[in-house]
C-alpha positions in Angstrom: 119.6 102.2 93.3 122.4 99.9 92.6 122.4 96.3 90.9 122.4 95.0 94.2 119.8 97.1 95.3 117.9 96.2 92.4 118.1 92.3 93.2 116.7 93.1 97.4 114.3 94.5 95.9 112.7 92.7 93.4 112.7 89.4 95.2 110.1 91.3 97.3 108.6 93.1 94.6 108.2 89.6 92.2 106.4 87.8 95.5 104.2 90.6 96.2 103.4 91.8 93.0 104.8 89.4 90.3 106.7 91.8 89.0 110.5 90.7 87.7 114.0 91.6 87.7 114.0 92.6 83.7 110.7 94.6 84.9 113.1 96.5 87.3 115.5 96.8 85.0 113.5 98.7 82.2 112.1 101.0 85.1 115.7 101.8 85.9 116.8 102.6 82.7 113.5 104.3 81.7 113.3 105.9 84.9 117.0 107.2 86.5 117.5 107.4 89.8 120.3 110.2 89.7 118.5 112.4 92.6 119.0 109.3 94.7 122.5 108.5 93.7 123.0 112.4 95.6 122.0 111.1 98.7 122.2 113.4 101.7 123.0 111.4 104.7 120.2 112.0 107.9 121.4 112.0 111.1 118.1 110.8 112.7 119.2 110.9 116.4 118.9 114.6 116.4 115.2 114.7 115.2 112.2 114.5 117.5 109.8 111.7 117.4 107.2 113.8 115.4 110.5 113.9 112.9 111.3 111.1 112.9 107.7 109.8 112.2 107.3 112.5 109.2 110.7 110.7 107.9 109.1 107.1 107.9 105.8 108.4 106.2 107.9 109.9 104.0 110.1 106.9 103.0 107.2 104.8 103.3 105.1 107.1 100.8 108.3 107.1 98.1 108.1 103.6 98.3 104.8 103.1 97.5 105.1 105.4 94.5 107.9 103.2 93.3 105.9 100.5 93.8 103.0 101.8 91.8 105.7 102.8 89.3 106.6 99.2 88.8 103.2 98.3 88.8 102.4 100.3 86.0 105.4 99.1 83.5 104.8 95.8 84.0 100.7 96.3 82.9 102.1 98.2 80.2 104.2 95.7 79.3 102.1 92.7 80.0 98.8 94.2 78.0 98.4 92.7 74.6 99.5 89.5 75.6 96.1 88.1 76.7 95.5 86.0 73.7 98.2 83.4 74.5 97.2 82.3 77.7 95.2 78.7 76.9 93.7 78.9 80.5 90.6 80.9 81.0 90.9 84.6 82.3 88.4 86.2 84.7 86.1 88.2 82.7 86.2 91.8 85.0 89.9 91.5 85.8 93.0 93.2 84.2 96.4 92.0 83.5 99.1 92.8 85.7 101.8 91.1 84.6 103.0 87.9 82.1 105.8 86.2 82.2 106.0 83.8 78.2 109.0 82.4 78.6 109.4 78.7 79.6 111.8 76.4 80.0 114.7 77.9 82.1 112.5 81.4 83.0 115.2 83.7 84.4 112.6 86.0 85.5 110.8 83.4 87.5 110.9 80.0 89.1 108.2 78.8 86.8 108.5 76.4 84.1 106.0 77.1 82.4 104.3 80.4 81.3 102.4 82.6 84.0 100.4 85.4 83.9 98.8 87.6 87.1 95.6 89.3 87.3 93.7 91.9 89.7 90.1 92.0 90.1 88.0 94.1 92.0 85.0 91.4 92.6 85.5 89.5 95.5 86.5 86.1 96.2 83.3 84.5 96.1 82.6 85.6 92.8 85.6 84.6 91.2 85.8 81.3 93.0 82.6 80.5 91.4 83.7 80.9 87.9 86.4 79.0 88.5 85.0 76.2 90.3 82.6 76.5 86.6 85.2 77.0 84.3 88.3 74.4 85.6 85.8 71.8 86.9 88.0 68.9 85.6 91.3 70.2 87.5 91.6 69.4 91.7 90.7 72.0 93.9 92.5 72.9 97.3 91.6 75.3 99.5 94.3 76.7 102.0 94.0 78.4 105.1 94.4 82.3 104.6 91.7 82.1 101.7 93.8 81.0 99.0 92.2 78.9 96.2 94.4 76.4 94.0 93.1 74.3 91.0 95.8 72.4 89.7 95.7 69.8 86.8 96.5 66.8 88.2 97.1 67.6 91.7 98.9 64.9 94.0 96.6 63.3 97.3 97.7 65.5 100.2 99.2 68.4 98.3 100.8 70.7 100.3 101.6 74.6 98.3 104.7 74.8 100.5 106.2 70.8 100.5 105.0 71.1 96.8 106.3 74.2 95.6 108.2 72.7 92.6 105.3 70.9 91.3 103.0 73.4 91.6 105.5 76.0 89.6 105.8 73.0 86.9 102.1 72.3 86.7 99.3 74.4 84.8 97.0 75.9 87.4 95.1 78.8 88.7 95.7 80.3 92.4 93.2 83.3 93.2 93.4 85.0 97.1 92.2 88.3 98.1 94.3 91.0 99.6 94.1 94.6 100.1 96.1 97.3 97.7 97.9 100.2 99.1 95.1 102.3 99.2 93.2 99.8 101.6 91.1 98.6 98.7 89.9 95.1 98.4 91.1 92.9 95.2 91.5 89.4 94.0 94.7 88.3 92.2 94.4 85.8 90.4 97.6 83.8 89.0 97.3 81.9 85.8 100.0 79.2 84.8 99.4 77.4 81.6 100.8 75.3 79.1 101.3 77.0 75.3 
């Protein structure tokens, strides 16, 4: 995988799983890819459809072990690091990745520090500690199941028209989605002021 391969890549990886460029990076060097640098070219034209389908599973299974991969490094990374988030953490969830830097973040378009979290409870029950533990932020639920409470939240905020403030503003964002082995989760996204 080239640089610019790198850079397609995380963009998608960072909004799907938070995890960065310099996350990338370190799995790169930590990790070489010289097998793939000796690709064979595949003429797919000549293979049947049942071929051609045992191709895509295959691709598609390679990605998802570099995905879990990537995954992994930045929880490895990220663990430890706990104790400097000033916003509170779900009790039964674990850290997937953390992003300290502020102020000019290359990794991400926050300004502040952020942090993301998986849980296996479900939405409900991590809505309710939340609505509990940030009571004195605003509260916005968007269509999809997303939950936002945001200190200090505008009248008529909108996460898309708003996306600056929102990446400038501390705040917790929890949804539920399903992992690649079909399992349910919550993440839960933690930005906070130091």
């Amino acid at each position: 995988m080239d640089d610019e391969d790198l850079l397609r890549v995380s963009g998608f990886v960072q909004q799907q799983l938070g995890v960065t460029t310099s996350v990338l990076k370190e799995c790169k060097e930590r990790f070489p890819d010289e097998a793939l640098e000796e690709e064979i070219e595949v003429d797919y034209s000549n293979m049947s459809d049942e071929e051609n389908q045992q191709q895509i599973q295959l691709i598609q299974q390679q990605s998802n072990e570099m995905l879990e991969s990537l995954l992994e490094t930045s929880k490895t990374l990220s663990k430890g690091t706990e104790t400097q988030i000033t916003l509170p953490i779900y009790p039964s969830s674990e850290i997937v990745s953390h992003f300290t830097k502020n102020d000019n973040n290359q990794d991400t378009q926050y300004k502040i520090p952020v942090a993301v979290f998986f849980s296996n409870d479900n939405l409900l029950q991590v809505k309710t500690f939340y609505d509990k533990q940030l009571a004195n932020f605003d509260k916005k639920e968007i269509d999809g199941g997303m939950v936002v409470y945001m200190e200090n939240m505008i009248e008529n905020f909108n996460f898309f028209k708003h996306l600056e403030l929102y990446q400038q503003s501390p705040h917790v964002t929890i949804y539920q989605f399903s992992n690649q082995q079909g399992e349910q989760k919550v993440s839960i996204e933690i930005a906070y002021n130091k």
